[in-house]
FIFILUM-814616 format. One record per residue (C-alpha): residue in three letters; z, x, y. Coordinates in steps of 0.05 Angstrom, whole numbers, plus 32768, in hexadecimal, padded with zeros to 4 digits. Last residue first. Layout:
BEGIN
ALAZXY...
***
This chain:
BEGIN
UNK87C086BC8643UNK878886E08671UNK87A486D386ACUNK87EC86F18696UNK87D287298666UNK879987458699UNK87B2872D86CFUNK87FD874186CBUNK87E2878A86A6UNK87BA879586E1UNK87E287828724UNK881B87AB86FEUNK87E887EB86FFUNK87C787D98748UNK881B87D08768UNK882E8809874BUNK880488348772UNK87B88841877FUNK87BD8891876EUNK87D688758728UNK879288538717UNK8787882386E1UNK874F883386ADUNK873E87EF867FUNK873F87D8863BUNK8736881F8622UNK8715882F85E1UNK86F0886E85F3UNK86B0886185EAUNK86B488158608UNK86D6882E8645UNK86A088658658UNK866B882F863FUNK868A87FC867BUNK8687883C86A8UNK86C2885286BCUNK86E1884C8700UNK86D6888F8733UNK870D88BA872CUNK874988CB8756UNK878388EA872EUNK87B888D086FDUNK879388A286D7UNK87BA886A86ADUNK87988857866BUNK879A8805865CUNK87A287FC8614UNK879787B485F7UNK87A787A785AFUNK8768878D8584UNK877487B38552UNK87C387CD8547UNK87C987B18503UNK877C87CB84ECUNK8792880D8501UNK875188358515UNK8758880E855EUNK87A288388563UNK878588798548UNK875188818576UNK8777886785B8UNK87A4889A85ABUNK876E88D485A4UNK875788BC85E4UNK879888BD860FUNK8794890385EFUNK87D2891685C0UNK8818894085C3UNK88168949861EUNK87FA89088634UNK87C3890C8667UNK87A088C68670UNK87E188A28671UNK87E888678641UNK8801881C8656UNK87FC87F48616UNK87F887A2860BUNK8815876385E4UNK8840878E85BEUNK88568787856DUNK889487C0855CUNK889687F08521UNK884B8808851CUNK884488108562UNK888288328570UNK887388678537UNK882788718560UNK88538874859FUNK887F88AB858FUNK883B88D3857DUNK882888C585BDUNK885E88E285E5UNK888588C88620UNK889A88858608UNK88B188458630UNK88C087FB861EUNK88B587BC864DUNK88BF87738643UNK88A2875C867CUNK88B6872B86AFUNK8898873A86EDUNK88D087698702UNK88CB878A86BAUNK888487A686C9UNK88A787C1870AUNK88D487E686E6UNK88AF87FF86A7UNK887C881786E2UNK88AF883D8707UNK88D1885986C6UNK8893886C86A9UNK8883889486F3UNK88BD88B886F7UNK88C388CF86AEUNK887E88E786B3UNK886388ED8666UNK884A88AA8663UNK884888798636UNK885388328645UNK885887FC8616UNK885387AF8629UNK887187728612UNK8872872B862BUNK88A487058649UNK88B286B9863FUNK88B286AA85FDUNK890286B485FBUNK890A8698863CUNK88E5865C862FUNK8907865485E5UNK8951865C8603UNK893D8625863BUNK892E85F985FEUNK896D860685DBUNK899185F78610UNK897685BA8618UNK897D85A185CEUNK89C185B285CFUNK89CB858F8617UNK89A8854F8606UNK897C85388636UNK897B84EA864CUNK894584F58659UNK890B850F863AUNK890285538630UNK88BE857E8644UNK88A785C7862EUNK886D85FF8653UNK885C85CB8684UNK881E85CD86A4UNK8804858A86BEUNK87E38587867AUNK88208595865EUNK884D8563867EUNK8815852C8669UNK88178540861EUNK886285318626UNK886884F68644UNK88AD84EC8660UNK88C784AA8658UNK88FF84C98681UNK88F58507869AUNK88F7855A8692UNK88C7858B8696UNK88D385D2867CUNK88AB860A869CUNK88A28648868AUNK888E867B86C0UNK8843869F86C8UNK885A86BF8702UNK882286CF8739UNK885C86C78776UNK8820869D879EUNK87EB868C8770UNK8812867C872CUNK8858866B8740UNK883D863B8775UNK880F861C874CUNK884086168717UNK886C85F0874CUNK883A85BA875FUNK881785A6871BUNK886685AD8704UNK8875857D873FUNK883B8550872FUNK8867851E8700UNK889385078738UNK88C084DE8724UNK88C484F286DAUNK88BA853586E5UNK88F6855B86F4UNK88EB85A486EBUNK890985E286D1UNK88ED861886E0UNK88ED865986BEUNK88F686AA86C7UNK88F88697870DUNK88E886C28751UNK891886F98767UNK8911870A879FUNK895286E187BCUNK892D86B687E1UNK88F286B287B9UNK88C586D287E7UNK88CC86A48823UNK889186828819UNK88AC867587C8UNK88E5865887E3UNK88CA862A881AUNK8898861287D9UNK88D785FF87B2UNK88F085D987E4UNK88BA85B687EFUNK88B485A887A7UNK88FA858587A8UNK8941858587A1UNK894485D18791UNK897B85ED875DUNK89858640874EUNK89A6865A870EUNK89A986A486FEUNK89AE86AD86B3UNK89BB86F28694UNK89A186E08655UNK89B786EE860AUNK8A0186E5860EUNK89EE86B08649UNK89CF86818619UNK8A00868F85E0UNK8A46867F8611UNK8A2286428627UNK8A4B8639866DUNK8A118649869DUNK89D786258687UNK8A0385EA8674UNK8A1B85E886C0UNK89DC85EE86E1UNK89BE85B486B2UNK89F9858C86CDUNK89F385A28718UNK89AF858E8715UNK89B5854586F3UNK89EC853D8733UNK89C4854D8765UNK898985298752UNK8948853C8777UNK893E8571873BUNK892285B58740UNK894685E68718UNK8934862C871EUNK894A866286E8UNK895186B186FEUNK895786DD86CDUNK897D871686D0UNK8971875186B1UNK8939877386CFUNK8927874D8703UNK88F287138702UNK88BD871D8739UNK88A187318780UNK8863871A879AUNK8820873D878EUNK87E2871987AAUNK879F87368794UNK8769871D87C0UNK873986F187ABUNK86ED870787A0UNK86C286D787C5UNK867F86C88796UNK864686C987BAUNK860C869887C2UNK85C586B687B7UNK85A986BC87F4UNK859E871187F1UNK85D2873B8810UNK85C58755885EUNK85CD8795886CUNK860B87AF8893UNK861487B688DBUNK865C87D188F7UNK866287CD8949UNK86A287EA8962UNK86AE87CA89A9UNK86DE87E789D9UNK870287D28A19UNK870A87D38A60UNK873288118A76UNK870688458A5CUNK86C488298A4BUNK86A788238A0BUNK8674881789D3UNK8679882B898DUNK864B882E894EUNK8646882A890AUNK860E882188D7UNK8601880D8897UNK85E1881D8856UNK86268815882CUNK86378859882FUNK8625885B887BUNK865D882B8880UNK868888548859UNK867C88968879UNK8683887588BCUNK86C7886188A8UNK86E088988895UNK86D188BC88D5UNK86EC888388F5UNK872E888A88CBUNK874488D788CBUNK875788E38916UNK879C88E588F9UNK87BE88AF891CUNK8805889D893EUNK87FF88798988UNK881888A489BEUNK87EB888789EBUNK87C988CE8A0AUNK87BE88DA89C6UNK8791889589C3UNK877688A38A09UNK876688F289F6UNK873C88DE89BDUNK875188F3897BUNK8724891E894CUNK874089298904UNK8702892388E7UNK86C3890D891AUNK86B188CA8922UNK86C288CB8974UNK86A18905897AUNK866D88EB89B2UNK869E88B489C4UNK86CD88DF89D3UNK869E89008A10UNK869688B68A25UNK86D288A18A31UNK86FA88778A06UNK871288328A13UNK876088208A1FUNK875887E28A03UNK873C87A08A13UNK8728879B89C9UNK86E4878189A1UNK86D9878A895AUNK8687877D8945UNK8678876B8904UNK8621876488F9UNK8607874E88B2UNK85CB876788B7UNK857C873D88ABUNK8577874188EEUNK85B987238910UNK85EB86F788DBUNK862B86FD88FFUNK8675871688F9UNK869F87158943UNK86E88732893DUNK870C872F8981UNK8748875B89A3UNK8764874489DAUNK8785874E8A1DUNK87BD87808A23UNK87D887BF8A09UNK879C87CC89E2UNK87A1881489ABUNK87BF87F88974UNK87A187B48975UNK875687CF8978UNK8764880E8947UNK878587D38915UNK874587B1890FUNK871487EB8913UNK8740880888D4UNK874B87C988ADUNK870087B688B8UNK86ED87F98895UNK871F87F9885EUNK870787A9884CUNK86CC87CB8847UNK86E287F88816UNK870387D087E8UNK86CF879887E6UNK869A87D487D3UNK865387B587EAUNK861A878087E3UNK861D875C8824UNK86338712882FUNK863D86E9886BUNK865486A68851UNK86498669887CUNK867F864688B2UNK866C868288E0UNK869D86B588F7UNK86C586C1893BUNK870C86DE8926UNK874086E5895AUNK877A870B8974UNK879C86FC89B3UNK87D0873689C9UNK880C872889DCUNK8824876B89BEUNK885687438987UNK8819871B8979UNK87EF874D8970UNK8823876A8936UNK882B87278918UNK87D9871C8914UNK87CB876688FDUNK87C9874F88ABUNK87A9870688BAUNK8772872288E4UNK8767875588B4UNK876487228879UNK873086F988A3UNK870B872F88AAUNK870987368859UNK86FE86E88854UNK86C486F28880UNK8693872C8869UNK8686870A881DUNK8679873E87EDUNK8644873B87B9UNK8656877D878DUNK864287C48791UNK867A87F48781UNK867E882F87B5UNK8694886B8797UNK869E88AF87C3UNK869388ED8793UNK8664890987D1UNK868F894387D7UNK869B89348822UNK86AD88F28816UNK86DE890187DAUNK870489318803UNK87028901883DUNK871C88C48811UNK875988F787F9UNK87648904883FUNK876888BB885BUNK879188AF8815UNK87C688E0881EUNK87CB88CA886AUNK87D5887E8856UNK88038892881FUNK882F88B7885AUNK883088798884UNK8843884A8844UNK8883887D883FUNK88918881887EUNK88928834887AUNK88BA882B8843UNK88EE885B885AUNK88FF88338895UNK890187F5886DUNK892E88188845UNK895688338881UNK895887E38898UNK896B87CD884DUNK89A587FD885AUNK89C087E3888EUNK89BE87A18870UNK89EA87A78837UNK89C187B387FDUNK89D8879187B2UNK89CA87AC8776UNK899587E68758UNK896B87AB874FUNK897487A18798UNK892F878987A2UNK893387C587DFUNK894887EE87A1UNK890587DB877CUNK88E187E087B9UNK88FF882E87C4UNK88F3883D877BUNK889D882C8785UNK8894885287CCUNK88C0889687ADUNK889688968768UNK8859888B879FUNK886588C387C1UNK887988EC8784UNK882F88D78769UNK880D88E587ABUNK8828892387BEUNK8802894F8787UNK87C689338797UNK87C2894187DCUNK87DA898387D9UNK87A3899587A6UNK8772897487D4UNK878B898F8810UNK878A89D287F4UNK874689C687D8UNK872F89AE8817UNK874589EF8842UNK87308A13880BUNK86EE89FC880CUNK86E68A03885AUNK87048A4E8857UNK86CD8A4E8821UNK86968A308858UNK86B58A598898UNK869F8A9C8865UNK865B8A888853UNK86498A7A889FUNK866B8AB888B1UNK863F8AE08880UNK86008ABB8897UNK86118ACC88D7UNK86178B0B88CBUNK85D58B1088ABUNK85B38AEC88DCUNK85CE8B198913UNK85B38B5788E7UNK85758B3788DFUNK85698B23891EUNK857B8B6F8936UNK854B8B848911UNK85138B5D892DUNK85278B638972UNK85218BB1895DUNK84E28BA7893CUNK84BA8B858977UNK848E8BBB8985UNK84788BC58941UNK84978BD588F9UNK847A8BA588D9UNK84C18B8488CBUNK84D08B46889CUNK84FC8B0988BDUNK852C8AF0889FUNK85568AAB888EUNK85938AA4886BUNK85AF8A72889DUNK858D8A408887UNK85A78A0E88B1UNK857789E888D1UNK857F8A168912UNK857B8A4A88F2UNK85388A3388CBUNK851C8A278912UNK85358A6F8923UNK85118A8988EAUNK84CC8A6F88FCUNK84D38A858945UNK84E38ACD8930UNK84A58AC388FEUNK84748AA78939UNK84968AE38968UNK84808B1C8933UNK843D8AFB892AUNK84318AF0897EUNK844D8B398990UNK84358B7C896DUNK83F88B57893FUNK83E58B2A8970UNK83E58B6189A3UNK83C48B888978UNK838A8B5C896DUNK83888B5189BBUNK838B8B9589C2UNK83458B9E898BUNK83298B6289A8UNK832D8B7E89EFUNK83118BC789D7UNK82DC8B9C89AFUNK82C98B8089EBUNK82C48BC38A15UNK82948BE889E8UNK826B8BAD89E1UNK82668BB68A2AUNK825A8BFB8A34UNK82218BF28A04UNK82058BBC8A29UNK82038BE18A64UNK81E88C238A40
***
């Protein structure tokens, strides 16, 4: 009877502790199954009833999941609007914006005529609203792109240094004006990573100029090394520091820490978080140490590139160049008197200036001639041709088409002049023409008529934005150019035909034909084969794909969302480098 009692017993425990399991432990295993999905973020998670003890937490789990769930859904198309509207409004800003940033250089050039200088103060006032607004528009656009993953990082052999070098160069006036000591501390070797030039020059631009903006005092120090197999940058400040609550959202979007609003200094909270995005884009990492009062140091680490020796992409320098209508002729002669002749003949041949618009300008000597150039030309307006005296000093064309070519990046005729005047020598040294002294004034003029007639090359832009053409055909014209516009396609296939150009400027989205439609018709004419066409994009796209540009014709995609300056940058290389 004992032991029956007691079997009796034991299977009464199993029995609750079965149901207990059942009731309690299975329901609270799922609960604590869809909580850890919660907190992953799948917010869509349930839990199925038994109907037990525990079905009213169950329910109500359900329920809060469910609203949550809704919530969640609703906060992320408030989010997509949010973007979209920021996107759209982005866009849409950007090509007015830089219509206003392109006519207020040209009038600051005083191509419109001449600027008292009031108002070249409100222009310079309006130039950099202008620049501060583009650098807004493009924080944003870079987000948008960011958080839709449609960021593109190109992956080329970059060298770290010359780019910090750059930054140092770019904040150096502005430190200086604070007092502040700013220095670069780099080794003598390369440091190369595979990366996007562009975009980590944006990174270093944006720790470099946080550091200035925000230390009052002290200094502000780039160090680059080779440490483990990374390239390691760290930018060092005696700034006003951060605390540590902003440090923990310090990379957040549009976050500000209360020392830098506390400063009054401008911002938009948009370029940390920007920049961790594109050093994580490139398989690095960022971070920050700080201490308010003392200082901060931004620490950027970057994989190391393999050994094999890079190849230091040089900057593109834009200077200004030849206006539109005038043309500027330098004369660079030690003689005073052999000057002021060749001035005078240029400007008292009734046929010459019939034609040309001359502007004459004389220099004694290559010195000269370099001050000019460092100071932008003087006037802005660089030379449609040179005209140099050789004889004495047979490396002054050497010296001045140097000049022309890296610094102003003119290609400029230039006619040497000397006596016993070799002439195979002059244009080896890089003379376009030569004369030997004693020059003959016909046979002068008529070579300075030749230079500027060769001089300019032609291109044809179509575009549909009246703004924009105009802009372009402006600016295009500044570096000497010869420049005609059309808005249609069909206007340009009868241009084509009529009138031979060296290269066309086509916008993607052209209301008569397709951009690629265009290019169809112009490579089926054998006349026109071989022309280049360079189509214009209006909106942010990654660049095409060598097979992209091959199937539809193009010589190369410029972007309009990267200004003026990245079109005329374009055609100048590709037809002045190239020639």
């Amino acid at each position: 009877m004992e032991s029956i009692l007691i079997l009796i017993g034991g299977a009464g425990l199993l029995g609750l502790l079965l149901w207990g399991y059942r009731a309690y432990v299975r329901p609270l295993r799922r609960l604590a199954a869809a909580i850890v999905k919660y907190r992953d973020g799948e917010f869509g998670a349930r839990v199925s009833s038994t109907g037990g003890a525990l079905r009213p937490i169950e329910l109500a789990f359900n329920e809060m999941g469910r609203k949550l769930d809704s919530l969640v859904s609703d906060l992320k198309r408030v989010d997509e609007l949010k973007t979209d509207f920021i996107s759209t409004v982005s866009h849409e800003l950007r090509t007015p914006l830089t219509s206003i940033a392109g006519y207020t250089k040209l009038l600051a050039h005083e191509d419109a005529g001449p600027l008292n200088e009031t108002q070249k103060e409100f222009l310079g006032i309006v130039d950099t609203n202008v620049q501060r607004l583009s650098e807004l528009i493009n924080d944003l656009l870079d987000i948008e792109k960011i958080e839709a993953g449609k960021i593109h990082l190109s992956r080329d052999r970059v060298d770290l240094v010359p780019i910090l070098r750059e930054c140092i160069e770019t904040f150096s006036v502005l430190a200086a004006q604070k007092g502040l000591k700013l220095a670069l501390v780099a080794p003598a070797q390369e440091l190369v990573v595979i990366g996007d030039r562009a975009r980590l020059f944006q990174i270093f631009m944006n720790l470099v100029s946080n550091a200035v903006k925000y230390t009052v005092q002290g200094e502000v120090e780039v160090r680059a090394e080779e440490r483990n197999f990374a390239i390691v940058v760290e930018v060092r400040d005696t700034g006003i520091g951060i605390s540590k609550e902003d440090q923990e959202r310090l990379f957040e979007k549009f976050f500000r820490t209360r020392s830098a609003a506390l400063s009054r200094q401008g911002g938009t909270g948009l370029g940390l978080s920007i920049a961790r995005a594109l050093v994580e884009g490139h398989h690095g990492k960022i971070q920050v140490e700080s201490q308010v009062g003392v200082g901060t140091v931004f620490s950027v680490a970057l994989p190391l590139a393999g050994t094999v020796a890079a190849v230091r992409p040089e900057g593109a320098e834009t200077g200004s160049k030849v206006t539109n209508g005038v043309l500027p002729v330098w004369i660079v002669d030690a003689s005073d008197a052999d000057a002021a002749a060749l001035a005078l003949w240029l400007g008292s041949d009734p046929g010459l200036n019939k034609e040309f618009a001359i502007d004459v300008r004389r220099f004694r000597s290559v010195e000269d001639v370099a001050r000019a150039v460092e100071q932008g030309a003087g006037t802005g307006r660089p030379p449609a041709a040179a005209i140099v005296e050789a004889g004495k000093n047979p490396e002054a064309v050497v010296a001045i088409a140097s000049l022309f070519r890296k610094t102003l990046r003119i290609s400029a005729p230039l006619l040497a002049i000397g006596e016993s005047l070799d002439a195979a020598a002059a244009f080896a040294r890089g003379a376009t023409a030569s004369l030997s002294k004693p020059i003959d004034e016909t046979r002068f003029l008529r070579a300075v008529r030749e230079l500027l007639r060769d001089r300019r090359r032609s291109v044809l832009i179509v575009d549909a934005d009246g703004d924009m053409r105009l802009l372009i055909k402006r600016s295009l014209e500044r570096q000497g150019f010869r420049v005609d516009d059309l808005d249609r396609g069909q206007d340009a296939l009868r241009r084509l035909s009529q009138d031979p150009y060296d290269l066309v400027l086509v916008d993607a989205a052209l209301p008569d034909v397709s951009a690629q439609d265009l290019l169809r018709v112009i490579h089926q004419d054998p006349a026109l084969r071989g022309l280049p066409v360079f189509v214009m994009l209006g909106q942010d796209k990654a660049p095409p794909t060598p097979e992209e540009l091959l199937a539809m014709g193009a010589d190369q995609f410029v972007g309009k969302h990267e200004g003026i300056g990245g079109i005329v940058d374009a055609v100048y290389d590709f037809l002045e480098e190239g020639k």
